[in-house]
N, C-alpha and C positions, 0 to 999 in steps of 0.2 A: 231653062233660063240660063243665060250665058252670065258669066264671071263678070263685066261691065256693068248688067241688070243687075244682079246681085249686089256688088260693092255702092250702085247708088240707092237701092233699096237701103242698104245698112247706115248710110250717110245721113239718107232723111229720117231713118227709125230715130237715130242718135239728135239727130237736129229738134226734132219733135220731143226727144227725153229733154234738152239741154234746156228746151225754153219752159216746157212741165215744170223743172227743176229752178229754174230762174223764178218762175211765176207765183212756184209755191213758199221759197226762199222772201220774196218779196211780200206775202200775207203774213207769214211770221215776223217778218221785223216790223210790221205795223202798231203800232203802239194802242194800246186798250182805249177803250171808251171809257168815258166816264162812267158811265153804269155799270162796268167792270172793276170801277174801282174796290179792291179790300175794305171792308170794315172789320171793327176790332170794337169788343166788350169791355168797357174798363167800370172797376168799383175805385170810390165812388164816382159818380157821373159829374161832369160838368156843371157846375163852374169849381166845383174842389179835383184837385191834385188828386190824377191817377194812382191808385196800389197795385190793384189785382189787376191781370188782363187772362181774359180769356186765351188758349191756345190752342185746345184740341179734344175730340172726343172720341170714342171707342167704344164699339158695341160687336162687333166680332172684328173676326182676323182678315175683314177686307179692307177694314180701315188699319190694319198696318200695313200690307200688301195685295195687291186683287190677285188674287188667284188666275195664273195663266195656264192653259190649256191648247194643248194642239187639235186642230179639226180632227184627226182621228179618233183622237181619245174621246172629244166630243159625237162623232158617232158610233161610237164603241157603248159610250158607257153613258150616252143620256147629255142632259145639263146639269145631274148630280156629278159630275167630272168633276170638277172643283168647287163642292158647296162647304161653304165658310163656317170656321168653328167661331159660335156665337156666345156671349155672355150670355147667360141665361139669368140670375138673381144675384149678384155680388152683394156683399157686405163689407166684409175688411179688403183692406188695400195697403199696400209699403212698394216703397221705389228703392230702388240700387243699382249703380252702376246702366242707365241705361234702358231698365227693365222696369216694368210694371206689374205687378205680383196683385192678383186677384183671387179673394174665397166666393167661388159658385156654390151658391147653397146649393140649388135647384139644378146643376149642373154637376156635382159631386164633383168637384173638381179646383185644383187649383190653377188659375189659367195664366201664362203667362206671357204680357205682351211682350218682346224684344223687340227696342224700337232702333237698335244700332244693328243685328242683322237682314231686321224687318221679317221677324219671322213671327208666329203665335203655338204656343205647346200646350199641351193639357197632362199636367203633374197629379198623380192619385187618381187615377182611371181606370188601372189594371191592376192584377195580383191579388195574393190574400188581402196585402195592407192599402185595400181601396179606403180611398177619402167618401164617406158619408154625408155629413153635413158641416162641411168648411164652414165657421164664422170669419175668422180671424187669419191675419198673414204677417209677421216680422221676419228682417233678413240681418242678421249680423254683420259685422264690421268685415267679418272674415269670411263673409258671403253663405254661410249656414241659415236656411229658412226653415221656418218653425211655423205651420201651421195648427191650431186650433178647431178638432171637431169634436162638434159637442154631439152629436148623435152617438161616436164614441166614446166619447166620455176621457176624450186623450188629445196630447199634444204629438204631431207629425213631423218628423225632421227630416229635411233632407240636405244633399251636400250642396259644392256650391254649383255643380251642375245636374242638378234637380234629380239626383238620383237618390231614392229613398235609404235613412241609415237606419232607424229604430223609430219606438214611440214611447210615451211616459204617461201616464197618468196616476189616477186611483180612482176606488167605488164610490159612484156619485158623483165626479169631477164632472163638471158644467160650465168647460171656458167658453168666455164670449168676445176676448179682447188678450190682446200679448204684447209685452213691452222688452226689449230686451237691454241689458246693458253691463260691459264688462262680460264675466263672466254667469250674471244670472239673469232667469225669465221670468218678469213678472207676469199672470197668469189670474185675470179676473173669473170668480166660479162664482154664477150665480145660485147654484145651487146651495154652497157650504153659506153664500153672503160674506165672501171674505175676497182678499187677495194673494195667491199663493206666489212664495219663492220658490223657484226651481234651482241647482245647479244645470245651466244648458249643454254642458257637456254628457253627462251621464246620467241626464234624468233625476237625479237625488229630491226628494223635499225639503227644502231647508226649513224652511217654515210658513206660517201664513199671520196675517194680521186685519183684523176688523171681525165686527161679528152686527147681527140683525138688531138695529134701532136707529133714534133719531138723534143720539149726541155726537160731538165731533168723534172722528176716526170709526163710526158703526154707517152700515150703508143697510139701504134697500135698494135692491138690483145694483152689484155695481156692472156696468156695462161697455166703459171704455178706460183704457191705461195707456200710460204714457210715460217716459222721463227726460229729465233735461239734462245735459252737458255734466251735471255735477253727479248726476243717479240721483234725486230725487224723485219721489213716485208722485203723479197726476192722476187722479181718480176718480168718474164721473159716473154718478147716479145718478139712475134713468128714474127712478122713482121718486124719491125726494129732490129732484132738479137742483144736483149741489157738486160743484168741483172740489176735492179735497188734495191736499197735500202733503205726504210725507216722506220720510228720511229713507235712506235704502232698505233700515234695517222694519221698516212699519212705524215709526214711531210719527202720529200726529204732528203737522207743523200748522197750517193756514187751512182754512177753506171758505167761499164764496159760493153764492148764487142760491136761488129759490124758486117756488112756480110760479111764474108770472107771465106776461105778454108786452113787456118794456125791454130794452136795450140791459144788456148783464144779467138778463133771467133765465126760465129755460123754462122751456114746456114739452120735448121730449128727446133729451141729450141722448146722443148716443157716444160713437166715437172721440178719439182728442189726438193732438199730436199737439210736441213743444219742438220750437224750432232750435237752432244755435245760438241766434238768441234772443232765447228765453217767450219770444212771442208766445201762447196757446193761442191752439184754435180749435175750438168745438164746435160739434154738427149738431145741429136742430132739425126732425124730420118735421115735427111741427111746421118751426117758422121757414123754414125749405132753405136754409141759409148756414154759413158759415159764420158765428160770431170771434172775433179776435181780441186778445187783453195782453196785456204787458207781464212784467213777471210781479206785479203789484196789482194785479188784479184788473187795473182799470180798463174799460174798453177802447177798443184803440179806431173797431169799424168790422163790418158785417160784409159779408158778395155774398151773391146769389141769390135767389129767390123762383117762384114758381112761372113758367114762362113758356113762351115757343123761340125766344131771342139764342142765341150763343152763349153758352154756357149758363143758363137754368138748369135751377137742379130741381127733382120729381124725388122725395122719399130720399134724401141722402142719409147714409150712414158711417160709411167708413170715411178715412180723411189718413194722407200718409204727408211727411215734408222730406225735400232733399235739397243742399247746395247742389247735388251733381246733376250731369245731364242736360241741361240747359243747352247743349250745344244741339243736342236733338230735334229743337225746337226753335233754333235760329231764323228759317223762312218763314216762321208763325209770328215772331215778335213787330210787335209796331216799331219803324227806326230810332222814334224820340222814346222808346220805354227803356229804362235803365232795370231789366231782371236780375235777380237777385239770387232765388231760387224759385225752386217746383213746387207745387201744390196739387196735390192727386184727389178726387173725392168721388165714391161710389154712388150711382142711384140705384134704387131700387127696382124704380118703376119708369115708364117712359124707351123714347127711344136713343139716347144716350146714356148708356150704364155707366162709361167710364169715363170723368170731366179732368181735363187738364188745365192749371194756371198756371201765370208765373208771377208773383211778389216782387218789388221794383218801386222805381218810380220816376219823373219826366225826368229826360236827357235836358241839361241847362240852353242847349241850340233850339229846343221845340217849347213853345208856348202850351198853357194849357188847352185856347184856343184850336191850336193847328190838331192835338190829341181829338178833339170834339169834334173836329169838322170828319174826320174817318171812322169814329164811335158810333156803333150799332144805339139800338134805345134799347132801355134796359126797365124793368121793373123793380123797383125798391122796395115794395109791398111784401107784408108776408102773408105767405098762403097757405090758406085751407086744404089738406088732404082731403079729395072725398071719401065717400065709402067705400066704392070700389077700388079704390087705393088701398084703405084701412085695409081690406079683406085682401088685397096681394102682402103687404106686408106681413098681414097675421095669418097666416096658414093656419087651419082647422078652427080659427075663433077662441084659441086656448087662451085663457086669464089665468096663469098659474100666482101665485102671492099675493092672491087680493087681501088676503085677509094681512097684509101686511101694509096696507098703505099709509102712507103718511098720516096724521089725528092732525086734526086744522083746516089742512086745504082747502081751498074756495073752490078749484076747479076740477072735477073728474078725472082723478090718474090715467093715465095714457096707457093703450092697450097692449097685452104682450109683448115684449121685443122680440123679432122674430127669430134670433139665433137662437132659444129656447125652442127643442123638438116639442111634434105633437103628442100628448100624454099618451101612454100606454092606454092599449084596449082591452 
């Protein structure tokens, strides 16, 4: 082929890229269909003023990043070439800086999403001081994370780049839940029926406070902890459906709630978090929902519920809050919501383990209206667990403290919490 042939061959290849290039240029800037338009979950629903908005969900490490792979490697090594580290049973959950900090029971592992490198890690997998049965996850101000596993009977530390330092416990410790604040970690055992102090530095016991019955500051199961801005302890038991409140050092101040199936009741609390300020919010696996109260107890409003919609929660347990990171989530946010902060909460069961919110409320330029015309439908009802639910939750059907249930109740105490291993053979 002569140099002439050549140079008009290469003229038309080019000609043929340029208009490829034009044509394809020209379907990207087409503007969406309506049928492509975003919808968005807000609690409550229309015609009341937006709170919560749904933002995002996670269930392994392809929903922080898909796993990329070169044809080689895929013929090398299969389509296991990049198969995705998955949640498997989450319980506790805490956010910091960024990250998403998950206890895999079922998974033995603490899994952690980074949603600012877009990466997912698995903390307590290897070594002598493997993670057995993670409940619980708190991160410090100072970025020190503290895992809780009750299979061994010990609290897990790691630095703040998730490299393991030490562990603390004692015989019998049975955490199920970790709060931490200043320099100590509160530390729910349901085994002893109390709440232990730790020093978080060195492991130390400083002390514990509550013991097994029904008057204020005694619990049965306590099962989630929490504190507020001030160190105040938030303390939720799973048995007598009751939030309590006390001073850093144990002492009794307030408590609220009972068993019931009305708004401010509880029929099987687990987790708690108090925000900065002062809002709680506690998890009902029962009622499938997040209920919220002021620092006065009163109920403020409920999200979530049992569903196939955006953001439905199946069996939630853990529940974490953050002012930070929201910038994470800016392509997720509807234009008229004004976020506030983060709202984390784990499921148990289903195909989103890990739900993201954001707390807010309508931007003054957006109508409640214009919110509702992009609003997904949502269910307000509360839902039944089935059984095959019950029986993922409760691993081996264990009822350990029956003989400890509330005297009164109207209603069947709620079956094992699953952070509780299964009894010795």
């Amino acid at each position: 082929m002569g140099t002439r042939a050549r140079c008009d061959q290469l003229a038309f290849w080019f000609a043929g890229l340029t208009v490829a290039l034009t044509m394809l240029a020209g379907c990207q800037s087409q503007p969406k269909s309506p049928t492509e338009r975003r919808m968005y979950s807000f609690w409550p629903p229309f015609p009341a003023e937006p709170r919560i908005q749904f933002l995002a969900s996670y269930t392994s490490s392809e929903d922080v990043e898909p796993a990329k792979t070169s044809r080689l490697e895929e013929i090398v090594f299969g389509k296991d070439a990049a198969k995705a580290a998955a949640i498997d049973k989450p319980y506790g959950v805490a956010i910091k800086g960024g990250r998403i900090y998950v206890a895999d029971m079922r998974g033995k592992a603490l899994v952690v999403l980074d949603l600012v490198r877009k990466q997912t890690r698995l903390v307590g997998v290897s070594g002598m001081n493997r993670l057995e049965h993670p409940v619980a996850v708190t991160v410090a101000d100072d970025g020190m994370i503290y895992v809780a596993d009750n299979g061994r009977g010990a609290v897990f530390v790691y630095n703040k780049d998730e490299k393991y330092t030490r562990l603390f416990g004692f015989d019998k410790f049975k955490p199920a839940s970790l709060a931490v604040h200043g320099d100590r970690l509160y530390a729910t055992d349901i085994a002893g029926q109390n709440v232990v102090i730790f020093n978080r530095f060195d492991g130390k016991r400083l002390c514990a406070f509550g013991s097994v019955g029904d008057e204020d500051g005694q619990f049965r199961v306590p099962i989630g902890v929490s504190t507020d801005r001030k160190g105040d302890v938030y303390v939720v038991d799973l048995m007598r459906c009751r939030l309590q409140k006390f001073s850093p050092d144990g002492r009794f101040l307030s408590g609220m709630g009972s068993l019931g199936d009305h708004i401010g009741a509880f029929a099987r609390p687990k987790h708690i978090a108090v925000d900065t300020d002062g809002i709680i919010y506690v998890v009902d696996a029962a009622f499938q929902n997040v209920q919220m109260f002021d620092d006065q107890y009163r109920p403020l409003m409920h999200f979530g519920a049992m569903g196939d919609f955006p953001g439905a929660m199946n069996l939630p347990a853990g529940i974490a809050v953050s002012d930070e990171g929201l910038e994470t989530f800016h392509d997720r946010l509807h234009p008229g919501f004004d976020a506030r902060r983060i709202v984390v909460v784990s499921n148990q069961f289903g195909p989103t383990k890990v739900v993201v919110y954001a707390l807010g409320e309508r931007r003054p330029d957006y109508s409640a209206q214009d919110m509702a015309a992009s609003a997904t439908e949502i269910s307000q009802g509360v839902g039944v667990p089935s059984e095959e639910q019950l029986k993922m939750q409760n691993p081996g059907g264990v009822e350990p403290l029956n003989e400890q249930k509330t005297p009164g109740a109207q209603a069947p105490a709620p079956p094992a919490d699953p952070s509780a291993p299964p009894e010795p053979r």
